[in-house]
N, C-alpha and C positions, 0 to 999 in steps of 0.2 A: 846729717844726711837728709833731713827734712820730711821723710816718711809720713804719714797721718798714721794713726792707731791703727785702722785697718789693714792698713797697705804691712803695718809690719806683725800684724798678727796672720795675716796671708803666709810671709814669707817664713815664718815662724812653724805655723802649721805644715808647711810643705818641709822644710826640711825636718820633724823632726818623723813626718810618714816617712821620708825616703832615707834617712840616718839613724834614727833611736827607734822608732816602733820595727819589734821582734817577734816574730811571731811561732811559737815552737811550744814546747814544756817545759814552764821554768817555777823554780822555788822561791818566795821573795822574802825580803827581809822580815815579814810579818807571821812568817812557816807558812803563809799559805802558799797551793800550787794556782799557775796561772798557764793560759794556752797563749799566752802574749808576754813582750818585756817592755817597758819603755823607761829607754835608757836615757835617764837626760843629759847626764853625765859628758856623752857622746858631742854633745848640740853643747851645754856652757861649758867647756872648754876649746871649744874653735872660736877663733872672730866676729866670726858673722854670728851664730848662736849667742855670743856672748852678750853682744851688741843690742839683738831683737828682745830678748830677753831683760836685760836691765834699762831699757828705754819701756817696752810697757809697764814693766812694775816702775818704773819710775812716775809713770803716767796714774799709772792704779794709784799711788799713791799722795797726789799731787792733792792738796788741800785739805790734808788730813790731820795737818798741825804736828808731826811726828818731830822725834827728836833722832830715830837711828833706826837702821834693817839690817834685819840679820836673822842666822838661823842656826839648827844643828848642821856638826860637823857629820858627815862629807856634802851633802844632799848640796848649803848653802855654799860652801867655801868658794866654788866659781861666781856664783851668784852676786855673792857682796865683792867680792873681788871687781866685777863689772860692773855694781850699782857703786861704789867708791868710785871708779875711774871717771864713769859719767857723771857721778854729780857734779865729782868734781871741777871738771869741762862746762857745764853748764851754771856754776855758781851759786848749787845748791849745798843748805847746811847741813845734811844730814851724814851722821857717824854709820858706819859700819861695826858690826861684832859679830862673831862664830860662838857656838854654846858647846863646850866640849861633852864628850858622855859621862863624865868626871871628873872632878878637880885633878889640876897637878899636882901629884906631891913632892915639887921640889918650885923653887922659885918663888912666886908669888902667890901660887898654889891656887890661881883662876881655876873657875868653870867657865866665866865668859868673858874671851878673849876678845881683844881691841880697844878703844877710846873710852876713857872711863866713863860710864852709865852711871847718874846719882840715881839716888831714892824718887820716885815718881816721873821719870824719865820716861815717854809714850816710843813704842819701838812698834814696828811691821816684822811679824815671824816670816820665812821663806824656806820653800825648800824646793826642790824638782818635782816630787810626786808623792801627792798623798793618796796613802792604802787607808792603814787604819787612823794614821794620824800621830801615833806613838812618838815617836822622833820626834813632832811639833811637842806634844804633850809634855814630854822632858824639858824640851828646850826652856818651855814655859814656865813649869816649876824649878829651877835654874834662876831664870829671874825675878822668881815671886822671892826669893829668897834672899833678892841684894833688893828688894821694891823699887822692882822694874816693871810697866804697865805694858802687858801684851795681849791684847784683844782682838787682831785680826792676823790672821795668816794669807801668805800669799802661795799658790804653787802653781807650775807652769800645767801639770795634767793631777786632773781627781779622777782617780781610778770607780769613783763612785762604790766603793765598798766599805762605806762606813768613818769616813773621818771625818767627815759634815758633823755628823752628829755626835762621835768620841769629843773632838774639839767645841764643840756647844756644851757639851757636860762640864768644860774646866773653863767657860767664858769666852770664848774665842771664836772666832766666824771666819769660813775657811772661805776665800775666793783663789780662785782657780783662773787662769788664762782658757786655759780648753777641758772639757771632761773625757772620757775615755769614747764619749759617745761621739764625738767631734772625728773620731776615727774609724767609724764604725764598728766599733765592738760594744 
């Protein structure tokens, strides 16, 4: 489509004020309460979301030397889904994998599903939205555990409620597309 960075972090922004940001009383997955939701859910599962979305973290990620992105299940699964289809479009090498909340106990009995990951493998974490960060945190230790290197996470909104700095505690530097602030709250 040929967009610049801006042009699709615009188009990004605006749909996810007029689609995902909810504004009401709601509980999140962190037990805290919030007088907002931001659903990302809503935006990477459409087209167009999907699209703006895995073209900037494709961008964000561009000369980082990575070997694969991915992230916890549910947050990433659109996510990589769209960063696989675009690399692959554009003839980039990088693997996709999901990090379940627990191994299978039947089959091959993964926690991190897709393209085999060796030992020292550099990966980008991703999710929709970081609260406290928790979900990254797992995902992380998930890969510390087959010696997979995860150091930076990616998410489209930081709620700015502490996953900056949860995720600094276990090595990882959270970058964010937009903060919560980007929307006025």
């Amino acid at each position: 489509m040929g967009e610049n960075l801006k042009d699709l972090k615009e188009k990004l922004h605006s749909l996810l004020e007029k689609e995902a940001l909810k504004r009401g009383n709601f509980v999140l997955s962190s037990g805290k309460t919030s007088n907002y939701y931001l659903d990302g859910r809503v935006i990477t599962l459409t087209p167009e979301g999907s699209y703006l979305v895995a073209s900037i973290m494709l961008e964000m990620a561009k000369g980082r030397n990575i070997d694969a992105i991915g992230g916890p299940t549910l947050g990433a699964d659109p996510i990589v889904g769209a960063v696989a289809a675009l690399a692959y479009q554009k003839s980039l090498p990088i693997k996709t994998f999901i990090v379940r909340k627990a191994a299978k106990e039947h089959g091959m009995a993964k926690q991190v599903e897709g393209p085999a990951l060796s030992a020292g493998s550099k990966v980008i974490l991703v999710d929709d939205v970081a609260t406290t960060g928790k979900a990254l945190i797992e995902a992380k230790q998930a890969l510390d555990k087959i010696g997979v290197l995860a150091d930076t996470a990616f998410v489209i909104v930081d709620r700015i409620e502490g996953a900056a700095d949860n995720l600094a505690k276990v090595g990882i530097k959270l970058e964010s597309i937009f903060s919560i602030a980007d929307f006025g709250l």
